[in-house]
C-alpha positions in Angstrom: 0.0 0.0 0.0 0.8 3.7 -0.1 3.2 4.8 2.2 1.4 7.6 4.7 5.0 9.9 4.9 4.1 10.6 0.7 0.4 11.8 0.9 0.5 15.6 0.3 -1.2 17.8 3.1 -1.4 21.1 4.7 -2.0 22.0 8.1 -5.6 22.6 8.8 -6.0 25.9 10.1 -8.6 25.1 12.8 -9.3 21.2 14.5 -13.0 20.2 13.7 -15.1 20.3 17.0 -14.6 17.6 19.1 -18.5 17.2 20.6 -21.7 18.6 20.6 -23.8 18.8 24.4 -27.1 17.5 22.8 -25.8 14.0 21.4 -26.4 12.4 25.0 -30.2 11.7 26.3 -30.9 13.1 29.2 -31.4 9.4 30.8 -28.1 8.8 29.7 -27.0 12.2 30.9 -28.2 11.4 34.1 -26.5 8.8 34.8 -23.4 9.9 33.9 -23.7 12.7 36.3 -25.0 10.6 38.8 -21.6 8.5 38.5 -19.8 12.0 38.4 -21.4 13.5 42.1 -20.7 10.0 43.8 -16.7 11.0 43.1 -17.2 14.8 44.0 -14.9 15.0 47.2 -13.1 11.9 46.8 -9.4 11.6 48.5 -6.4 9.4 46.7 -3.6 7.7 48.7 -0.6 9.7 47.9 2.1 7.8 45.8 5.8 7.7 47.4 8.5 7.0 45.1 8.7 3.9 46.4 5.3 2.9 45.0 7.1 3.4 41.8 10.7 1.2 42.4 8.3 -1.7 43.4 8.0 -3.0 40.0 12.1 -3.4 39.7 12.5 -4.6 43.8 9.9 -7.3 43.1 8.3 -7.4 39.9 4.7 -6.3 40.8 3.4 -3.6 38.3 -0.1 -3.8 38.9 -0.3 -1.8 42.5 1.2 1.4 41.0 -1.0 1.3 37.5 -4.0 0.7 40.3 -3.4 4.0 42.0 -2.0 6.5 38.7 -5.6 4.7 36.5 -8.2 5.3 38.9 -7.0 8.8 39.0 -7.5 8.8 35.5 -10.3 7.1 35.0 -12.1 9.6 37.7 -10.6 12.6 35.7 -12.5 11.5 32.8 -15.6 10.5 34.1 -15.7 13.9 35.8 -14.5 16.0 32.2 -17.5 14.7 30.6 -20.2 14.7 33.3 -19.0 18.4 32.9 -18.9 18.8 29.7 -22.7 17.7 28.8 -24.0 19.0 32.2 -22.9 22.5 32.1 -23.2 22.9 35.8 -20.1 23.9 38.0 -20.8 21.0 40.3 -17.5 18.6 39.6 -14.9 21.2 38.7 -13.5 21.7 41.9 -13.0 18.0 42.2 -11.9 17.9 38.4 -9.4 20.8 39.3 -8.0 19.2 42.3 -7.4 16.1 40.3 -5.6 17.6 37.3 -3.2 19.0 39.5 -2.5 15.5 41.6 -2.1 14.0 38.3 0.3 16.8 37.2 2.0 16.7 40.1 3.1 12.6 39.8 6.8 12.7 39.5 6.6 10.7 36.2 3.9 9.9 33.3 5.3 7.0 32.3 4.9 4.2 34.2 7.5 2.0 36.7 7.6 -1.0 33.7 8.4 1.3 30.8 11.1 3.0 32.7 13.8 2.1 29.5 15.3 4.0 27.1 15.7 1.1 24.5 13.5 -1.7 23.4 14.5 -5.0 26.1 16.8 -3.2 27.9 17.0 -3.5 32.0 14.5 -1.7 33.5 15.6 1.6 35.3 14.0 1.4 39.2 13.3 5.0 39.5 12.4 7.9 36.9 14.5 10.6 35.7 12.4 13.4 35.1 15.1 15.3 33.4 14.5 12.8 30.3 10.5 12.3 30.3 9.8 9.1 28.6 6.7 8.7 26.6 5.1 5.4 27.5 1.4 4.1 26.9 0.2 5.4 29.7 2.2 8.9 30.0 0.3 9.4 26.5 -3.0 8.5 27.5 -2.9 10.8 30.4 -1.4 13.6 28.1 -4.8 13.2 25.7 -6.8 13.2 28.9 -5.6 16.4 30.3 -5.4 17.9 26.9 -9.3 17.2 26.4 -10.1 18.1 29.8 -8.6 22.0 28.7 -9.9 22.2 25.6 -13.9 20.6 26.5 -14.1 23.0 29.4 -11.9 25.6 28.2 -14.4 28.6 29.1 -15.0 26.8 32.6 -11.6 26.5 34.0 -9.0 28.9 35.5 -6.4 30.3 32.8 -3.8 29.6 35.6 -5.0 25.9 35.2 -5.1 25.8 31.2 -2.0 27.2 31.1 -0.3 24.9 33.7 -1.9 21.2 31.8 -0.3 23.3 28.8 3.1 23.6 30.2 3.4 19.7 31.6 1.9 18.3 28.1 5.1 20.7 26.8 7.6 19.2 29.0 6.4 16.1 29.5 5.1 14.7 26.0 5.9 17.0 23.2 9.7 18.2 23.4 10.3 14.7 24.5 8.6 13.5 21.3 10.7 16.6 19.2 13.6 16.0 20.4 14.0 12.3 21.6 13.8 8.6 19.7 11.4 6.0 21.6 12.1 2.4 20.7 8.2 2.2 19.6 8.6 4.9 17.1 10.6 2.7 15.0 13.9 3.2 13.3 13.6 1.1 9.7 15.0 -2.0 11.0 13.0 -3.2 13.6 9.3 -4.0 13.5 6.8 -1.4 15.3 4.1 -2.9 17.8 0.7 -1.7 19.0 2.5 0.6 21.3 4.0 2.7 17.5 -0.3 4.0 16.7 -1.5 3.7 20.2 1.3 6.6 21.3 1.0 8.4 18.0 -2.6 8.4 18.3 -2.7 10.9 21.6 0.5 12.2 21.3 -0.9 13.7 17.9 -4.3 14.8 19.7 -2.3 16.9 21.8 -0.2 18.7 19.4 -3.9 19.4 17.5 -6.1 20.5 20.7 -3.1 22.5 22.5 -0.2 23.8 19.4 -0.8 26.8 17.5 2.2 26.7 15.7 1.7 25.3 12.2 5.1 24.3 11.8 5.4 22.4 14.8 2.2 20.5 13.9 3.6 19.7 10.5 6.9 18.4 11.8 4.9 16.0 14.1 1.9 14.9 11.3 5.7 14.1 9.3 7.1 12.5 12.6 3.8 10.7 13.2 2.8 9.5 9.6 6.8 7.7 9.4 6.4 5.7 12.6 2.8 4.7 11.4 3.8 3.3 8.2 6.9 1.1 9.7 3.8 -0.3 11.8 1.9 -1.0 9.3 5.2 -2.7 7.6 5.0 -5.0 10.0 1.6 -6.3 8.6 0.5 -8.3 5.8 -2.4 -7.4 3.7 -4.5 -10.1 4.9 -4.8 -7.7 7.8 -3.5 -9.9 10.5 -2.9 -9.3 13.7 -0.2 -11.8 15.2 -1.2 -10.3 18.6 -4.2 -11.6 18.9 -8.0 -9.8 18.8 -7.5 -8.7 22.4 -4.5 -6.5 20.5 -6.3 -5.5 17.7 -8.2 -2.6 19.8 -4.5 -1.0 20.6 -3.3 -2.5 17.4 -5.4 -1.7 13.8 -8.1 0.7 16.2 -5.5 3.0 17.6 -4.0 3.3 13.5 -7.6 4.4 13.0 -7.5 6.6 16.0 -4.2 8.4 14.7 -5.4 8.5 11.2 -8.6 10.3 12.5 -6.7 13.1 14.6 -4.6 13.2 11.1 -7.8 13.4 8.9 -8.7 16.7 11.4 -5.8 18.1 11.4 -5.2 18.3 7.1 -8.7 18.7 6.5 -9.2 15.0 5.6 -5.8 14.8 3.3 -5.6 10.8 4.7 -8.9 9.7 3.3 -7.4 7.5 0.6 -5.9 5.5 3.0 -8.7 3.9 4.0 -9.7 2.3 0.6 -6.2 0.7 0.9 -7.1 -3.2 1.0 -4.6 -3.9 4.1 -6.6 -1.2 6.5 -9.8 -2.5 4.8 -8.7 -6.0 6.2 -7.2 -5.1 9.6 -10.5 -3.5 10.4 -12.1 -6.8 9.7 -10.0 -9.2 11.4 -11.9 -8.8 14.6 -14.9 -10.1 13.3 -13.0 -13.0 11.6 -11.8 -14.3 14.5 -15.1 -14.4 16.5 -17.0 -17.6 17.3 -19.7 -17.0 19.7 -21.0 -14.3 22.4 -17.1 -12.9 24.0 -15.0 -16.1 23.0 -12.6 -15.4 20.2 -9.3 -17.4 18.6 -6.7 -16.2 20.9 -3.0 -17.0 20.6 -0.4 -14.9 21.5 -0.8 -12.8 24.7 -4.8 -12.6 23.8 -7.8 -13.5 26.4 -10.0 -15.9 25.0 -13.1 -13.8 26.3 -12.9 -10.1 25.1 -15.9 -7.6 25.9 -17.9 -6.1 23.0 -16.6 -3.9 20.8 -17.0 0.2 21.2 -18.2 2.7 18.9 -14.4 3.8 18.5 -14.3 0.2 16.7 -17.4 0.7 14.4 -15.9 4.3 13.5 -13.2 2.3 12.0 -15.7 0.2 9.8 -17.4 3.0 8.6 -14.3 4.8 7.6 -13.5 1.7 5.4 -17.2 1.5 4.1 -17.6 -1.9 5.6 -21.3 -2.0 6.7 -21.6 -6.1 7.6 -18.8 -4.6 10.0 -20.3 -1.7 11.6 -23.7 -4.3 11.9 -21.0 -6.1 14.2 -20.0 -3.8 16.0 -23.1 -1.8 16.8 -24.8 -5.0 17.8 -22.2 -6.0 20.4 -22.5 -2.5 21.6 -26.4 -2.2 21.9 -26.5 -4.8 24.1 -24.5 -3.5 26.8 -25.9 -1.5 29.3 -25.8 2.4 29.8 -22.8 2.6 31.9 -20.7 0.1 30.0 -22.2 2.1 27.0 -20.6 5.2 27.9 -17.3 3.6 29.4 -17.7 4.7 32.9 -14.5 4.6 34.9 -12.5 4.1 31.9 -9.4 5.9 31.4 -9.1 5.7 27.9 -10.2 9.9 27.0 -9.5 8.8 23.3 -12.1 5.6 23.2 -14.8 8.1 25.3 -14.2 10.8 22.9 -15.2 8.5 19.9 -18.1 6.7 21.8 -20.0 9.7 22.5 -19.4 11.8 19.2 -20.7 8.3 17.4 -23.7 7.9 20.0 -26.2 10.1 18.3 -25.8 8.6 14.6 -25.6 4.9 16.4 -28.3 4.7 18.6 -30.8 6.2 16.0 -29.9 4.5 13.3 -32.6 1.9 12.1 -32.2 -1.5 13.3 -30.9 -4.0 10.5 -31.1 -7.5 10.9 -27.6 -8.4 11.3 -26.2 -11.1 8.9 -25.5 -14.5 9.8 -22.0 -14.2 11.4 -20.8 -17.3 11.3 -20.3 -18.5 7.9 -19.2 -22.1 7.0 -16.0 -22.5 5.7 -12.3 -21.6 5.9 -10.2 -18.4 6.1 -6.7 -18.4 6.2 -4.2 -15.4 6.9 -0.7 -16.4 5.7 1.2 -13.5 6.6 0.9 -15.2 10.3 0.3 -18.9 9.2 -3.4 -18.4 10.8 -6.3 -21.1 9.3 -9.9 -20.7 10.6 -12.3 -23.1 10.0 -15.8 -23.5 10.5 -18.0 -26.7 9.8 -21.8 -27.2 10.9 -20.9 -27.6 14.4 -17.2 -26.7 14.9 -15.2 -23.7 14.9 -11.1 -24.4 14.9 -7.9 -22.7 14.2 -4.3 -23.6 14.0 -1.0 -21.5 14.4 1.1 -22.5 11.5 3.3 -19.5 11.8 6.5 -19.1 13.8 7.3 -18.2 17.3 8.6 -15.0 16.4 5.9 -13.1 16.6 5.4 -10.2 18.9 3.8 -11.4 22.5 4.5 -14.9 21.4 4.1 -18.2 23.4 5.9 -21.0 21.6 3.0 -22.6 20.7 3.3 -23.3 17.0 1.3 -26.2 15.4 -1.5 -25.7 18.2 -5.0 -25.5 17.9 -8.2 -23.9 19.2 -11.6 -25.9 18.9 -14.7 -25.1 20.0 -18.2 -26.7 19.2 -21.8 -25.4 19.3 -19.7 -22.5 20.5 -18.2 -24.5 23.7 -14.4 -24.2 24.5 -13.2 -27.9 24.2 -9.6 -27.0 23.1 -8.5 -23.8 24.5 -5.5 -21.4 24.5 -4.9 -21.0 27.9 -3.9 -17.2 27.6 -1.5 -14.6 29.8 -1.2 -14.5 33.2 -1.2 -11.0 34.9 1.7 -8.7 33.7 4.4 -8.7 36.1 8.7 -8.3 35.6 8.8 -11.6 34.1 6.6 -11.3 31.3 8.4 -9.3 28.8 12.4 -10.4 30.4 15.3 -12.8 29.3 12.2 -15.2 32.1 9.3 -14.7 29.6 9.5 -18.8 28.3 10.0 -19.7 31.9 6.2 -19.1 32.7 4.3 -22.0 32.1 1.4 -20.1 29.8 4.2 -19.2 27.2 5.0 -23.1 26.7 4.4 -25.8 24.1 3.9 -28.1 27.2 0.9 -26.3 27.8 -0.5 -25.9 24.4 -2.8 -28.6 22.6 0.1 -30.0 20.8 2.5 -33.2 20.9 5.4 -32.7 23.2 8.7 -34.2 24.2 9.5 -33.8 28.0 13.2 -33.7 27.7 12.8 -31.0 25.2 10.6 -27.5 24.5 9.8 -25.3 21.1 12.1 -22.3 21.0 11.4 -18.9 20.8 12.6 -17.1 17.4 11.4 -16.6 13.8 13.4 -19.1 12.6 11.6 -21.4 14.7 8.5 -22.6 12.4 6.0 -24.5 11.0 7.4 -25.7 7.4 5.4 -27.6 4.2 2.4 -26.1 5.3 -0.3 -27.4 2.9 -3.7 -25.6 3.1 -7.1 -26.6 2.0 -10.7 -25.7 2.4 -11.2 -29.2 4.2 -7.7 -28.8 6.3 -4.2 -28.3 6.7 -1.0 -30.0 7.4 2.4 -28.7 7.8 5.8 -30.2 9.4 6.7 -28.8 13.0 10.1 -30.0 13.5 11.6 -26.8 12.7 9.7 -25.2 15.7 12.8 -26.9 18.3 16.0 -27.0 18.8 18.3 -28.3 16.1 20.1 -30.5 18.7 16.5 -32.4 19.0 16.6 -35.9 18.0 13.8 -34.9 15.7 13.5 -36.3 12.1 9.9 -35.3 12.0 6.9 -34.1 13.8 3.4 -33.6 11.0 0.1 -32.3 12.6 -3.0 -32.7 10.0 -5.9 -31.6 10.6 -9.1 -32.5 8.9 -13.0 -32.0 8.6 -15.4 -34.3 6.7 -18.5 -36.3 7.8 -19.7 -33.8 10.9 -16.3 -34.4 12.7 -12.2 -32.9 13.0 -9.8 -35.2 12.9 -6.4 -34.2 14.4 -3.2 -36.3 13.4 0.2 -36.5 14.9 3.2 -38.7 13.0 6.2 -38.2 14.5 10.0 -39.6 13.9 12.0 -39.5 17.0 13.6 -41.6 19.3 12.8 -39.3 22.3 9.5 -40.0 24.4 6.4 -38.0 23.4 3.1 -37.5 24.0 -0.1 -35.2 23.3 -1.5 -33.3 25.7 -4.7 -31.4 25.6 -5.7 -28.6 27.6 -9.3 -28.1 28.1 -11.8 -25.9 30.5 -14.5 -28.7 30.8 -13.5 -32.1 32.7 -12.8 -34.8 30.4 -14.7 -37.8 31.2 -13.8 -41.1 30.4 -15.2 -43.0 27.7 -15.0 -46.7 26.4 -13.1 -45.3 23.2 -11.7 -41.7 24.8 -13.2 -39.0 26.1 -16.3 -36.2 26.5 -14.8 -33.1 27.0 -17.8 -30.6 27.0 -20.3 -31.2 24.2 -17.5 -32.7 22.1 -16.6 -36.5 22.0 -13.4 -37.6 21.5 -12.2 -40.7 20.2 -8.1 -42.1 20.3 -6.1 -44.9 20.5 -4.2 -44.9 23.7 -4.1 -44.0 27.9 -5.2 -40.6 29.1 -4.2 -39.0 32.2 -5.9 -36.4 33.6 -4.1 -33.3 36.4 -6.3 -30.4 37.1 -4.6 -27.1 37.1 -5.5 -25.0 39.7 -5.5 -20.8 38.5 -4.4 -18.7 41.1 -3.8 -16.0 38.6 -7.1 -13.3 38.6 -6.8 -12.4 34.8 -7.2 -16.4 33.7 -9.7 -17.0 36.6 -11.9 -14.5 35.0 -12.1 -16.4 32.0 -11.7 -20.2 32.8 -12.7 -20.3 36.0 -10.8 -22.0 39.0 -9.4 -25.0 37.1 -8.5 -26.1 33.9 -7.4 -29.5 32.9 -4.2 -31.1 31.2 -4.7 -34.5 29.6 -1.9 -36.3 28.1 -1.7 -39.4 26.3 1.8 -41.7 25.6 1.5 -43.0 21.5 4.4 -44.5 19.6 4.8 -43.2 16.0 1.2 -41.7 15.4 -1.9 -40.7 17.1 -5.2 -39.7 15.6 -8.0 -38.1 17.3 -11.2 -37.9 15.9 -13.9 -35.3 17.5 -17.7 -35.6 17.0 
C-alpha cells in the first residue's frame, strides 16, 4: 500500500469540533452525572516513590498502574459529566485532580522505565529525560481534552499549567527524543508505534498553535505509522491476537482520524487501501460465539464487546456487515458500560459519545449470519480458521517470532456449538517476568501447555526461525511439518500435525520420527470424562487410540480465573509413532 509519509497535506487551520452537548439523552446524561457526584470530594492515597521502584524490587506492576488509572479514569468520568452537564458542580474536584495527576513525578509508568526496546528496566524515573510510554500518552490526551472541552470553565492559571506539563512532559520529548516504539527502519513497530501516536498527535492538534510544529509532528507521526503497518501483511492480520487489535489496527484508525482533522481529511485515501480495509475486519473474523474469540499470542479468550471507536473504524472503510457487528455487540450492553464509565481511555470516550447520536438512532438491521461455514486463512501469520456445521477451529502455523508470542506453533483452538473444548490458555497478569530474558520460563508461554505433541526432555524455542514448514492448506484442512519449531540439537527427524474435517467431525493427526518420548496433551476448560473409546470433554466427543491421564490445574492467577474459572485440565496421552483423534 501507499506509504502515509508521501500523501500531500497542509495544516488545517482550525481542529473540527470535538462534541456537541445535545448528542447524549438526558437518561443517559443522568447517569453519567449521577456517577460523576458520587466522586465529587473523593481523596487518593498519595504515591511515594517507592510505589514506583516496586515494580524493579519485586516485579509487581499492577499496585502502581492501580493507583495513577483510577486517577485517571475519575478525571474522565468527571471531564465529561461536565462537559454535557454544564453545571459547576464537579470542577472543583476535576481541578483538584488535574493537579494531583500533574504533580506525579513521572507519566510513564514504573515497567516502561527504559530508554531502548528490552533493555534493564531503570527502578526509578528521571524526570530530566520524560519518557513517553502508553500510559504517560493516555494521560497527556486526557488532560489535553479536559482544557480544551471545558476551556471557558476553567482557571487560565490551570489551562496554562496542563499546557506547560503536556510541553515538557510529552511534546519536546517527542521533538527531540527517539522512543524504541517509534521505529527506526530496522525493527518492526508494535501496537505501542499507533497507540502513542494516536494521543501524542491529539495533543499537538487541541493544545499547538504553531503550524510548523504541527507539521513536523503529522511528518514524525505519519513515518512511525507506516513502519507499523510494515510490519503487517495485507491479509490484515494481527499476530497479537484480537484482544490486540483494539490497541493494534483501532489506535492506526484513532491516529489516522486526529490526522484526517488536522489536514482537512488529506488521509482519506488511505482507507480504501485493501490492508486497512482488512485489519479492520479481522476482529470479526476471529469471532466464534458471544465474548469467545481465537486467541494465541498474549490474547484473552473472552474479550468484551466492541466500542463505537471500533465501528468508527468500519465506517471509515465502508464496511457495513462490520459496523452491523460492532453496533450490535455495543447495543446490548448496558448504559454505563455504554458510555465507558470509569475508563481511562479519554480517546475511546471521545469517539463513543461523538458516534452515540448517529448509532443509537440508526434503524435496526437484521444483522447477517456471522458465522459463515468455511475456511479463512491469513498467511502472513500462518493463521487457518475453520468452520463446519458444528465446529469452529484454528491452528497457528506460523513461527514463534511473533510479537507477544508463546511458543506454541502447530496448536490448535476448537470449539463446538460454540463451547471451548480445546482452548489457549492465555497470559497470566503482567508482572517483571513477562516481557524479560524469564518470559519462556512461565508456564502459559510453553508448548507443554498448548494442545500439541510434546517431548519432556525438550521445548519449542522462541525465534522466527523457529516454524511451521510444508504447510499445505485446504478448504477441508491443513498440514504442515513442526520439526523446525525446536531446537536443532533435537533428535527430531519429523513431527506432521493434519488436521481435517469431513463427515460432521475434526480429525487431528500427529506422525512423528523421533527416538525421544512424546506424547499429546490437551488442555481443556471442561472435565474430560472417560469413555470406552476416549473422552467427552464438553459437548465434544473424542475418540483415540491410547491412555489418558488427567491433572487439574488450579489458577491462582485473577486475569485467567476470570475467564476459565478455577481450574482447567491437562490431559496427556503416551503413543508411539502416530496418534489420531477424531472429535464428534
Amino acid at each position: 500500500m501507499r506509504n502515509l509519509s508521501t500523501i500531500p497535506f497542509q495544516v488545517a487551520s482550525h481542529f473540527p469540533r470535538l462534541l456537541a452537548q445535545d448528542i447524549l439523552p438526558e437518561e443517559t446524561r443522568q447517569i453519567l452525572r449521577s456517577h460523576a457526584a458520587s466522586l465529587i470530594g473523593k481523596t487518593y492515597p498519595s504515591i511515594p516513590l517507592s510505589a514506583f521502584g516496586e515494580f524493579h524490587r519485586n516485579g509487581n506492576r499492577t499496585h502502581y498502574q492501580r493507583l495513577v488509572e483510577e486517577r485517571n479514569a475519575d478525571l474522565a468520568d468527571l471531564l465529561f459529566a461536565a462537559f454535557f452537564d454544564q453545571t459547576d458542580a464537579c470542577i472543583p474536584s476535576l481541578l483538584d485532580l488535574v493537579y494531583l495527576i500533574t504533580s506525579e513525578i513521572a507519566w510513564w509508568l514504573p515497567a516502561h522505565n527504559l530508554y531502548q526496546r528490552d533493555a534493564r528496566i531503570i527502578a526509578y524515573p528521571d524526570t530530566t529525560r520524560p519518557i513517553i510510554c502508553l500510559h504517560a500518552a493516555e494521560t497527556a490526551a486526557l488532560l489535553a481534552l479536559t482544557v480544551t472541552l471545558l476551556d471557558d470553565r476553567l482557571p487560565g492559571e490551570a489551562i496554562r499549567h496542563v499546557k506547560a506539563e503536556i510541553e515538557r512532559r510529552i511534546l519536546i520529548p517527542y521533538e527531540t527524543m527517539h522512543f524504541w516504539w517509534m521505529g527506526d527502519g530496522g525493527e518492526q513497530v508494535n501496537n505501542w508505534g499507533p497507540w502513542c501516536t494516536q494521543n501524542v498527535l491529539l495533543c499537538y492538534a487541541l493544545l499547538v498553535a504553531d503550524p510548523i510544529r504541527k507539521q513536523q509532528a503529522i511528518q514524525h507521526a505519519c513515518r512511525t505509522l507506516d513502519r507499523f503497518l510494515e510490519g503487517y501483511g495485507d491479509d490484515g492480520a494481527c499476530e497479537e491476537g484480537p484482544e490486540y487489535y483494539h490497541h493494534a489496527a483501532v489506535t492506526l484508525f484513532g491516529s489516522l482520524w486526529v490526522l484526517q482533522g488536522m489536514t482537512g481529511n488529506a488521509f482519506s485515501c488511505v482507507f480504501e487501501e485493501a490492508k486497512i480495509r482488512n485489519m479492520a475486519a479481522f476482529v470479526k473474523q476471529m469471532h466464534i460465539s458471544e465474548d469467545w474469540y481465537f486467541n494465541f499470542s498474549d490474547c484473552s479468550a473472552r474479550i468484551a464487546p466492541s466500542g463505537l471507536k471500533e465501528y468508527g473504524f468500519a465506517k471509515a472503510v465502508h464496511d457495513t456487515d462490520l459496523m452491523r457487528f460492532f453496533r450490535t455487540g455495543w447495543m446490548c450492553r448496558s448504559i454505563p458500560e455504554k458510555l465507558l464509565l470509569s475508563s481511562r481511555y479519554a480517546f475511546d470516550r471521545l469517539c463513543t459519545y461523538a458516534l452515540w447520536k448517529e448509532v443509537t438512532e440508526a434503524p435496526d438491521v437484521p444483522i447477517a449470519d456471522q458465522r459463515k461455514t468455511g475456511a479463512v486463512h491469513f498467511p502472513s501469520t500462518g493463521l487457518h480458521l475453520f468452520r463446519t456445521k458444528g465446529f469452529d477451529v484454528a491452528l497457528n502455523a506460523g513461527n514463534n517470532g511473533v510479537s507477544h508470542n508463546h511458543n506454541d506453533t502447530g496448536s490448535i483452538i476448537l470449539f463446538k456449538e460454540g463451547k471451548p473444548v480445546l482452548i489457549d490458555v492465555g497470559v497470566e497478569t503482567y508482572t517483571a517476568k513477562t516481557f524479560s530474558p524469564e518470559r519462556y520460563t512461565i508456564w502459559t508461554m510453553q508448548d507443554w501447555f498448548h494442545n500439541l505433541t510434546i517431548f519432556p526432555s525438550f521445548q519449542q524455542q522462541a525465534g522466527a526461525s523457529f516454524r511451521a514448514t510444508d504447510v499445505m492448506v485446504s478448504d477441508h484442512g491443513v498440514s504442515c511439518e513442526l520439526a523446525k519449531a525446536y531446537p536443532p540439537s533435537m533428535p527430531l527427524e519429523s513431527y506432521r500435525r493434519e488436521v481435517s474435517f469431513g463427515n460432521g467431525c475434526v480429525v487431528i493427526r500427529d506422525v512423528v520420527r523421533t527416538s525421544v518420548s512424546h506424547e499429546l496433551v490437551l488442555m481443556s476448560a471442561f472435565f474430560p470424562q472417560r469413555t470406552a473409546t476416549g473422552l467427552m470433554i464438553g459437548p465434544a466427543c473424542l475418540e483415540f487410540q491410547g491412555i489418558p491421564k488427567t491433572e487439574s490445574i488450579l489458577l491462582e492467577d485473577e486475569k485467567l480465573r476470570n475467564v476459565w474459572g478455577e481450574h482447567i485440565y491437562r490431559t496427556t496421552i503416551p503413543y508411539g509413532q502416530e496418534i489420531m483423534v477424531s472429535i464428534t
